[in-house]
Backbone as a printed PyTorch tensor [residue, N CA C, xyz], in Angstrom:
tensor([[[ 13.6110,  16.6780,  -0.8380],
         [ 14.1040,  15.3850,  -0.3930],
         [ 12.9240,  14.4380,  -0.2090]],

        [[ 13.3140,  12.9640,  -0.7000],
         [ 11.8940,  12.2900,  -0.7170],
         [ 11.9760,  11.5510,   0.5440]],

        [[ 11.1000,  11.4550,   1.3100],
         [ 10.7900,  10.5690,   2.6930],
         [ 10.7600,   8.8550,   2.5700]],

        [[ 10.9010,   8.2720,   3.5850],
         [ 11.0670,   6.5350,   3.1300],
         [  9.5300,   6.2890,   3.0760]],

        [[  8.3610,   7.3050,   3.4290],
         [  6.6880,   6.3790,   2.8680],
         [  6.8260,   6.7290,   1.6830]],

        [[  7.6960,   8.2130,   1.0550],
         [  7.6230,   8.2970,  -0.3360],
         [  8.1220,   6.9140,  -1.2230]],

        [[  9.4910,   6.4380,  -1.3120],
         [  9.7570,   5.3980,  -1.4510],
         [  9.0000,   4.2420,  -1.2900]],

        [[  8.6100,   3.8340,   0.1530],
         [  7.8490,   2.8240,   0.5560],
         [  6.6110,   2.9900,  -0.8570]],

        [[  5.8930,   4.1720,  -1.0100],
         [  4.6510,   3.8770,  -1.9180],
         [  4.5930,   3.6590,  -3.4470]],

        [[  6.0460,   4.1990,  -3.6690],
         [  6.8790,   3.5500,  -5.0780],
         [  6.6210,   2.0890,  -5.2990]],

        [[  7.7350,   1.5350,  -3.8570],
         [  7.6110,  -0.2020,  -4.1490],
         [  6.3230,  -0.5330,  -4.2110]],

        [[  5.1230,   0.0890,  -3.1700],
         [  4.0730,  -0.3410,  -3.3030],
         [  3.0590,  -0.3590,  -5.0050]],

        [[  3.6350,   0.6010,  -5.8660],
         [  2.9370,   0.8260,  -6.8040],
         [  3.4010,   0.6560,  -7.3870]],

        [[  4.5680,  -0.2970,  -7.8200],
         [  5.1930,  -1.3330,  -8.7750],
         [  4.2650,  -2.6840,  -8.6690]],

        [[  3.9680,  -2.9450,  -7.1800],
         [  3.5280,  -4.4860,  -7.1420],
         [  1.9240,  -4.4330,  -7.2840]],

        [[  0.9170,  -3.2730,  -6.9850],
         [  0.0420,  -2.9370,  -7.0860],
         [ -1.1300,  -1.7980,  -7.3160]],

        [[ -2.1340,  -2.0790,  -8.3150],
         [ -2.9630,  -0.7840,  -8.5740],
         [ -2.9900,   0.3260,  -7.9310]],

        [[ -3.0930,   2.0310,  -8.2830],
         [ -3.6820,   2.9010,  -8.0550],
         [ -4.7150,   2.3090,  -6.7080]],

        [[ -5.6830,   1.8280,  -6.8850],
         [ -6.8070,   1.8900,  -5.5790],
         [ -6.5760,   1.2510,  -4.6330]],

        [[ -5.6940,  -0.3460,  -5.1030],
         [ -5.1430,  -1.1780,  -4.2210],
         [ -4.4790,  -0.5480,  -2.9220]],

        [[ -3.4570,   0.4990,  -3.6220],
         [ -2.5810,   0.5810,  -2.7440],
         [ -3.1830,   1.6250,  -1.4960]],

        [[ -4.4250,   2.7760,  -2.2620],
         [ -5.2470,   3.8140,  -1.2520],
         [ -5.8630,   2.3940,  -0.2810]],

        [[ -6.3630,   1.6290,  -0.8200],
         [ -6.8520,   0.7450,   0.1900],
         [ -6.0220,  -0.3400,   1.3130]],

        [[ -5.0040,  -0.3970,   0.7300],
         [ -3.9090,  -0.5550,   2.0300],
         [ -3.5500,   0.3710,   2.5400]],

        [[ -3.1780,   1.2560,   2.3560],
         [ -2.8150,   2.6970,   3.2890],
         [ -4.3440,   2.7900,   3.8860]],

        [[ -5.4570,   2.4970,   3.3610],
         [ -6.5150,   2.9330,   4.8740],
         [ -6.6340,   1.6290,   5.5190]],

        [[ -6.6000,   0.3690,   5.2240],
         [ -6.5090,  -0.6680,   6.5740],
         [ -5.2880,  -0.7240,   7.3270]],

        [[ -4.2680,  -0.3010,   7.3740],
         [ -3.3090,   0.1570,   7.8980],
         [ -3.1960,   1.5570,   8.6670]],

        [[ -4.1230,   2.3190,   8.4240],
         [ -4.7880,   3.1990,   9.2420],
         [ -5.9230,   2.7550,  10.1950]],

        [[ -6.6360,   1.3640,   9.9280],
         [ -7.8310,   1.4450,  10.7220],
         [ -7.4400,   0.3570,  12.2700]],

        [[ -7.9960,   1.0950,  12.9630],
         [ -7.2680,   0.2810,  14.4690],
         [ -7.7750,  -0.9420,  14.5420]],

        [[ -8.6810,  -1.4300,  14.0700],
         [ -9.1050,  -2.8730,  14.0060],
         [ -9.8310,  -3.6220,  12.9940]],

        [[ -9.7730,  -5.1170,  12.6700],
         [-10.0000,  -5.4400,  11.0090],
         [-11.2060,  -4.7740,  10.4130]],

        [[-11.5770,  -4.4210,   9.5840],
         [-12.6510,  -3.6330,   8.5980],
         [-13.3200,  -4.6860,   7.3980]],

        [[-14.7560,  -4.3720,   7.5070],
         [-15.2780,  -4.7130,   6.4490],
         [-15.1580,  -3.6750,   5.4340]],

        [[-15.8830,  -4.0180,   3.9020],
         [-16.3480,  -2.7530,   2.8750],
         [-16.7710,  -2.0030,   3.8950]],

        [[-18.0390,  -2.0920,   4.2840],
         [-18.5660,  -0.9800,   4.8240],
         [-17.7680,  -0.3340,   5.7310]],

        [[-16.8840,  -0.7500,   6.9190],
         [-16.2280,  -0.0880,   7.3860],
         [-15.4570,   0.7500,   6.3820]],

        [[-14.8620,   0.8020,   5.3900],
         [-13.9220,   1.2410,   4.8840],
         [-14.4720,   2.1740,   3.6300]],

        [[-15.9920,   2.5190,   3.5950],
         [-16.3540,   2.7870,   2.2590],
         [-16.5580,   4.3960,   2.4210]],

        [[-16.6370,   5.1870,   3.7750],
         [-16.5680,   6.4360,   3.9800],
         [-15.3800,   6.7030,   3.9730]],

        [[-13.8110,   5.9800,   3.6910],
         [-12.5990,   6.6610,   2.9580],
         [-12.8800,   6.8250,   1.4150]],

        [[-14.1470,   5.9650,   1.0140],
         [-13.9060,   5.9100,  -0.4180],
         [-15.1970,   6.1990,  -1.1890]],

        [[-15.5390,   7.6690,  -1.0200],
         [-16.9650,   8.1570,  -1.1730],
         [-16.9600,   8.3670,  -2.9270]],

        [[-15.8240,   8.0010,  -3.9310],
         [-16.6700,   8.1540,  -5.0220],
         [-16.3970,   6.4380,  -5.5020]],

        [[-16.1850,   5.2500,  -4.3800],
         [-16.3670,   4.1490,  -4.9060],
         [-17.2260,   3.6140,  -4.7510]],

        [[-17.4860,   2.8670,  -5.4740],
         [-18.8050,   1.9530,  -5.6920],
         [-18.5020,   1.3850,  -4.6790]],

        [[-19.5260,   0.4560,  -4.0440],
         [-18.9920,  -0.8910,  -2.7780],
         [-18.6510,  -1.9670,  -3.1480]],

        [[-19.1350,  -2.0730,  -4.5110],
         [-18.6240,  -3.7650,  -5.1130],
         [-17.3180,  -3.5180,  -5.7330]],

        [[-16.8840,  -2.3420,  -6.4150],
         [-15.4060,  -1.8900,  -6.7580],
         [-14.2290,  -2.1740,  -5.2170]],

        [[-14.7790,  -1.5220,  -3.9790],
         [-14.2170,  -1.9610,  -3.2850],
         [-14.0530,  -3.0640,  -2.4700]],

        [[-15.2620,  -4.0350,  -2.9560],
         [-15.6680,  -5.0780,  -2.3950],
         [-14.4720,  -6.0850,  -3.4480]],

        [[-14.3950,  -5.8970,  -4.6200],
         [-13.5540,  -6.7620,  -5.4530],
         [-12.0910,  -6.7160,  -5.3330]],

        [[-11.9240,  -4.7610,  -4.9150],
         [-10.0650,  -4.9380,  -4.3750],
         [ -9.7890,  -5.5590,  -3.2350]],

        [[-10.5480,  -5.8700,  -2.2440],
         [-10.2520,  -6.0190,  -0.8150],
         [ -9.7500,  -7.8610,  -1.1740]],

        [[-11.1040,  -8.3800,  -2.3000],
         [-10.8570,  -9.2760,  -2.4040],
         [ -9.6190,  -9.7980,  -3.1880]],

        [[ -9.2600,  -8.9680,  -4.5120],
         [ -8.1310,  -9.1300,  -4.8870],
         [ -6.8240,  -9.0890,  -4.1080]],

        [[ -6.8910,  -8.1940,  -3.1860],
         [ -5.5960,  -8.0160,  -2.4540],
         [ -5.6140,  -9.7320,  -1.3300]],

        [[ -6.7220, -10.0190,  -1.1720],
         [ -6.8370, -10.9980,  -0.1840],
         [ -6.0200, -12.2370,  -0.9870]],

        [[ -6.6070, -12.1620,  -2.3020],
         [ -6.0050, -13.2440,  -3.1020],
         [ -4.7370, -13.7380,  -3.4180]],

        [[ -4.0210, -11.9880,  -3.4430],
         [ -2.5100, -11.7670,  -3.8680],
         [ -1.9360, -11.7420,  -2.1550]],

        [[ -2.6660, -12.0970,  -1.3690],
         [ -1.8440, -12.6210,  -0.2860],
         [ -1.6680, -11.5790,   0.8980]],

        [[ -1.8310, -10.4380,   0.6860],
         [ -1.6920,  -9.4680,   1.5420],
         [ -2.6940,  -9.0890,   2.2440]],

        [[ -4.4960,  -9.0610,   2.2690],
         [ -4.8190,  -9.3390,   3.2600],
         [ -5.4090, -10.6520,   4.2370]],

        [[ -5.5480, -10.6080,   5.2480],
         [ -6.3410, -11.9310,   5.7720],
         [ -7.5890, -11.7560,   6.1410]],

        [[ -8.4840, -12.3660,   6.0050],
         [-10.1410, -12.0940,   6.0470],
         [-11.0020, -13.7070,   6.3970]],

        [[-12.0190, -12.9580,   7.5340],
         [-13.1550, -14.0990,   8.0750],
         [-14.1000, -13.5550,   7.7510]],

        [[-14.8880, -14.8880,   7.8120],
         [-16.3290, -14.7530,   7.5630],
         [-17.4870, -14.2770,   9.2400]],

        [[-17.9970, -12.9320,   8.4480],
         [-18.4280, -12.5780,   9.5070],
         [-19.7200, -12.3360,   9.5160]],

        [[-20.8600, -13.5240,   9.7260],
         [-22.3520, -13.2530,   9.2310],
         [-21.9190, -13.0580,   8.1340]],

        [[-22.9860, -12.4420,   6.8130],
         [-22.6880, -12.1490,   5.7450],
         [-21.4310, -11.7300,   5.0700]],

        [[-20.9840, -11.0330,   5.6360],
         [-19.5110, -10.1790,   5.1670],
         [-18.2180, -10.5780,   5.2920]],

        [[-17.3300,  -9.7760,   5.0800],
         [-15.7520, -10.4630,   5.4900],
         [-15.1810,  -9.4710,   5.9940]],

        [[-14.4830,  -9.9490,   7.0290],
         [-14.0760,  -8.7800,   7.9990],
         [-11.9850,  -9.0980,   7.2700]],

        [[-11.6960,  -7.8150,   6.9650],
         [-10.4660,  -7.8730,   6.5120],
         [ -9.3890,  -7.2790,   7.6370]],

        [[ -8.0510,  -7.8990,   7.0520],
         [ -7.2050,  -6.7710,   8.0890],
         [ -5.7670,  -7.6030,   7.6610]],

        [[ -5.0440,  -6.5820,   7.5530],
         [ -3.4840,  -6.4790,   6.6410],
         [ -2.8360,  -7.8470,   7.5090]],

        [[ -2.5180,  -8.4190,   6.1800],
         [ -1.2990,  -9.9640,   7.1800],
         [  0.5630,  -9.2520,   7.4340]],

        [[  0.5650,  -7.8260,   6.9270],
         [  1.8350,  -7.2270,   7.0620],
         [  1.4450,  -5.7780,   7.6980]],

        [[  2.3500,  -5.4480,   8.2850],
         [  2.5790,  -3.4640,   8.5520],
         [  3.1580,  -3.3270,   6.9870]],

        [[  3.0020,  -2.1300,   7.1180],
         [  3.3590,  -1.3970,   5.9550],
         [  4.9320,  -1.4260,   5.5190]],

        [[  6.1130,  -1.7940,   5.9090],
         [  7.3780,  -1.6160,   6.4240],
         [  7.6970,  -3.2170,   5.9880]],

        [[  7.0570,  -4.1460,   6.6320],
         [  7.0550,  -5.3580,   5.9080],
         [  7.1320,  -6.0620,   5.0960]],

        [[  5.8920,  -5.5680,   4.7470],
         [  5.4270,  -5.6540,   2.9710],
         [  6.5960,  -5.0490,   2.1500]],

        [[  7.0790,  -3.7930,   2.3270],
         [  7.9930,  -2.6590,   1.8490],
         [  9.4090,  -3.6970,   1.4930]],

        [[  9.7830,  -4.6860,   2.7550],
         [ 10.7140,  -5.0190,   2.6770],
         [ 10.4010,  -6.5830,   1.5400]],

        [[  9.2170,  -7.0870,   1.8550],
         [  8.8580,  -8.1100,   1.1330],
         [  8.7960,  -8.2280,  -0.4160]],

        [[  8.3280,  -6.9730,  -0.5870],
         [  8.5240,  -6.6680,  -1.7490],
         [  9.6250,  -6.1410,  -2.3840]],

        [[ 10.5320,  -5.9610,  -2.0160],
         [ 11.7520,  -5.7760,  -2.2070],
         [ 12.5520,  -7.0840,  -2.3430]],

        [[ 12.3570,  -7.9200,  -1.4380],
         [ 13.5330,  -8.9520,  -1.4250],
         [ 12.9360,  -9.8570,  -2.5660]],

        [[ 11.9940,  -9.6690,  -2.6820],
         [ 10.7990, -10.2410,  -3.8710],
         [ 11.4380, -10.1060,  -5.3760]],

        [[ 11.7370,  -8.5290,  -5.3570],
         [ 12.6090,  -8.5460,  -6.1870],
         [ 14.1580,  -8.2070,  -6.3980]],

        [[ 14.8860,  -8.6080,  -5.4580],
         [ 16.1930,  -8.8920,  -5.1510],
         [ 16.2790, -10.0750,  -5.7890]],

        [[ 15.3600, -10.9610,  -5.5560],
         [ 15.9800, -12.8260,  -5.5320],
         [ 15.2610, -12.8770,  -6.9660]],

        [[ 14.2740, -11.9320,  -7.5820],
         [ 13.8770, -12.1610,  -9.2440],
         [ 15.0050, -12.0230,  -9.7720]],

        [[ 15.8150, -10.5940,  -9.4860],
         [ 17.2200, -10.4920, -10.3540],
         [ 18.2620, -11.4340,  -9.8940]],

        [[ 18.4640, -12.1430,  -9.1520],
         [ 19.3110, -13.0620,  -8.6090],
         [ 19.1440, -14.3590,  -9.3610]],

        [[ 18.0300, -14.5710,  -9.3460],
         [ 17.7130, -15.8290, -10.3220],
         [ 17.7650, -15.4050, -11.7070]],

        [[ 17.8200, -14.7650, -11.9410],
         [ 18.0290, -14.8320, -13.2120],
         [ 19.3240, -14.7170, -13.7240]],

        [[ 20.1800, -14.3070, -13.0300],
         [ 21.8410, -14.5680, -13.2990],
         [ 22.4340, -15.6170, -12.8430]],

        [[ 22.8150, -16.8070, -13.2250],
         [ 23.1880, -18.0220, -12.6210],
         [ 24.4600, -18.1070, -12.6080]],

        [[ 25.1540, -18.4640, -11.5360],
         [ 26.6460, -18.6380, -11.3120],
         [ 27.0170, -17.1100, -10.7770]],

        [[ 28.3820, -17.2040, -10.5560],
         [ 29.2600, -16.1420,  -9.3240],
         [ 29.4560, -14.9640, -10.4530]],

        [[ 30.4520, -15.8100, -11.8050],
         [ 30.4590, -14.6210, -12.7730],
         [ 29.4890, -13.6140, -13.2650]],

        [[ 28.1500, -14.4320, -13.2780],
         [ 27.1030, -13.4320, -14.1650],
         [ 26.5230, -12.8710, -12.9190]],

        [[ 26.6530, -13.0220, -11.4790],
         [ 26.3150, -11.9580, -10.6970],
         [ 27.1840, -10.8150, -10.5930]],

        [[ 28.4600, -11.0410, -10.9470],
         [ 29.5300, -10.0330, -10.1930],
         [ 28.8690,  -8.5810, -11.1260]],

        [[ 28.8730,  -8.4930, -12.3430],
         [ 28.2540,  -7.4420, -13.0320],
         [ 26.8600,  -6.7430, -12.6640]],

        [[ 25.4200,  -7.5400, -12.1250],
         [ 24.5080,  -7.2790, -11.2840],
         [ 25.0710,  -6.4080,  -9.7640]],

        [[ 26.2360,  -6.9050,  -9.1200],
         [ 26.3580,  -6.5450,  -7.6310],
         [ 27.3250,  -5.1980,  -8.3090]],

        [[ 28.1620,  -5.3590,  -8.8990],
         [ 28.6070,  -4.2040,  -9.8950],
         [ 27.5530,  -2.7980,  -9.5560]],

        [[ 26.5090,  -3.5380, -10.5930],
         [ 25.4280,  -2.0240, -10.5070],
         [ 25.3700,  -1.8140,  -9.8120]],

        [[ 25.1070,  -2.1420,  -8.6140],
         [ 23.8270,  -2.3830,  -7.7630],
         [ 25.0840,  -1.2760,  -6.9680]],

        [[ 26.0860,  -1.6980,  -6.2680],
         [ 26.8440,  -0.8870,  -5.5240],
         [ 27.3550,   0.7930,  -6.1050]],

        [[ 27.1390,   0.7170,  -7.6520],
         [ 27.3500,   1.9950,  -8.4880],
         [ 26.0570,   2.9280,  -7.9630]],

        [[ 24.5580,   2.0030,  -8.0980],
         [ 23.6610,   3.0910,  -8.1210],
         [ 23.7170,   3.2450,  -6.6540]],

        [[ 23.6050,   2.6040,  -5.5570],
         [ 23.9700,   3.0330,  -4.3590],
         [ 24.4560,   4.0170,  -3.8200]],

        [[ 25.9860,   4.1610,  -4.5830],
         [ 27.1230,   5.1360,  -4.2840],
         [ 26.4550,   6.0970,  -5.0710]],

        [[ 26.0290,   6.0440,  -6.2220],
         [ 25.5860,   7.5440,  -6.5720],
         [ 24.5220,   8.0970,  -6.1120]],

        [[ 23.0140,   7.6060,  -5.8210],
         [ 22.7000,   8.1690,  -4.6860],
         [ 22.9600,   8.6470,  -3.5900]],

        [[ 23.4510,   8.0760,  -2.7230],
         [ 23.6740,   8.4090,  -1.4770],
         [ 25.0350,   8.0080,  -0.8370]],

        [[ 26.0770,   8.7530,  -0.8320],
         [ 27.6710,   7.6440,  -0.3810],
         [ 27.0270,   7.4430,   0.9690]],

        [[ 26.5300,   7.8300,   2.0450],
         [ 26.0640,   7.0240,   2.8720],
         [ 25.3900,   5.6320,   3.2000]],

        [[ 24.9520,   5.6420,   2.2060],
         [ 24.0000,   4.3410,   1.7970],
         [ 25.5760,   3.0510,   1.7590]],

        [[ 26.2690,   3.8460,   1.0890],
         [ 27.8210,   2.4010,   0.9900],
         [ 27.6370,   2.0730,   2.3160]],

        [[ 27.9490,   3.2430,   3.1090],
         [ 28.4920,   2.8990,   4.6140],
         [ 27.3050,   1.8710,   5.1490]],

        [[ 26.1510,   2.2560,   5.1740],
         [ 25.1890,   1.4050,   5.2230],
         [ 25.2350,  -0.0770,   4.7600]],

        [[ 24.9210,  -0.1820,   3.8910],
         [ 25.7560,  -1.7200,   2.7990],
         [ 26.7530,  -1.9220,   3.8750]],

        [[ 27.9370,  -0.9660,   3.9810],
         [ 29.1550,  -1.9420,   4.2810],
         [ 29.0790,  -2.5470,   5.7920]],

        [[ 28.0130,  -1.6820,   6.5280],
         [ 27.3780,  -1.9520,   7.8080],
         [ 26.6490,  -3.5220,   7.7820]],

        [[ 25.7990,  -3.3050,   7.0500],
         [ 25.4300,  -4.6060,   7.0220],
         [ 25.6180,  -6.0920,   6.3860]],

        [[ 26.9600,  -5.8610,   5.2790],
         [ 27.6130,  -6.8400,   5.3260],
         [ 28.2920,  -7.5170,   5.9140]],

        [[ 29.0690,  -6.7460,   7.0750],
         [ 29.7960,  -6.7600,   8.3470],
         [ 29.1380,  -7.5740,   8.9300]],

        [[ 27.7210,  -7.3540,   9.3030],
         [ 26.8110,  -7.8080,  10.3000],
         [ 26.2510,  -9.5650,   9.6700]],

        [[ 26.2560,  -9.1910,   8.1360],
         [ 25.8170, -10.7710,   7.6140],
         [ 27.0620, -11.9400,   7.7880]],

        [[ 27.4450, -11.0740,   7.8170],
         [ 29.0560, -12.2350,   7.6040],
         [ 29.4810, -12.2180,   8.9460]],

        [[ 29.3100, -11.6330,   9.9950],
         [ 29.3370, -12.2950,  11.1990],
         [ 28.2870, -13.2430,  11.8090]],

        [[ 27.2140, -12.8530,  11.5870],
         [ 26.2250, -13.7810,  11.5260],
         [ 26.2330, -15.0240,  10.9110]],

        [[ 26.3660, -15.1700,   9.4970],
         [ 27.0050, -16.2930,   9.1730],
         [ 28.1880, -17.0500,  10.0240]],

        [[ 29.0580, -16.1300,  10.2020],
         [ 30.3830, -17.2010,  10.7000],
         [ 29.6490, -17.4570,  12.1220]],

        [[ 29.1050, -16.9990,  12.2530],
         [ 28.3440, -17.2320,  13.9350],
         [ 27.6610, -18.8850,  14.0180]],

        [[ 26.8210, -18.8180,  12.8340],
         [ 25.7000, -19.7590,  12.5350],
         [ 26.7500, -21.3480,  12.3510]],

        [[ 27.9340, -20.9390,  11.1660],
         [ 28.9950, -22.0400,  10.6630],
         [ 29.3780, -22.3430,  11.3880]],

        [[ 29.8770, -21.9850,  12.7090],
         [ 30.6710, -22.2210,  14.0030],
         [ 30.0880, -23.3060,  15.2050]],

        [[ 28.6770, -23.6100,  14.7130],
         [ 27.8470, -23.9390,  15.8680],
         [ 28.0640, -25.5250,  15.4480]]])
């Protein structure tokens, strides 16, 4: 049976590299923001400028936040891990959403989507049907005001 970090590191390695993602799983391990050097005894066969360039790439693609600290840059995750998980997900919820325009050409998308659900897991419906319950009261909550 696969665990939800198993999953969680799926989505993660759709949206980003092999090293990227070891290097978010260790600033998300480290109790307070990290430079390279902080972070380069998780990563004893990387170079420092290899990890000096992901920290920066990831900074770029938005996921970490980083100051200037004397020379260096002190990094540290703008999400928990769970966040991101979900961010990246709804990320690509609303890619496939946009791309079907109008009610008809979704109904076949929400189609799947509730097929692969149910065949994974029939719990997962109940789930879904849990939280449609909850959107649509929420909504009528919000319309009401």
């Amino acid at each position: 049976m696969r665990s939800d970090e198993d999953e969680g590191t799926e989505l993660l390695a759709q949206s980003f590299g092999p090293l990227e993602v070891q290097v978010l799983d260790a600033m998300w391990r480290q109790p307070s923001p990290a430079t390279v050097r902080d972070l380069q005894a998780s990563f004893p066969k990387c170079a420092y400028t290899t990890l000096m360039t992901t920290l920066d790439r990831l900074h770029k693609k938005g996921v970490l936040a980083r100051v200037k600290s004397g020379r260096a840059f002190v990094y540290e995750p703008k999400f928990a891990r769970k966040e991101l998980e979900i961010r990246l997900a709804a990320r690509s919820v609303e890619e496939l959403l946009g791309a079907a325009r109008g009610r008809t050409a979704l109904e076949p998308l929400l189609s799947c989507f509730v097929d692969a659900v149910s065949e994974r897991d029939r719990l997962l419906l109940d789930d879904l049907e849990r939280l449609l319950k909850a959107k649509r009261a929420a909504l009528n909550k919000n319309g009401a005001s």
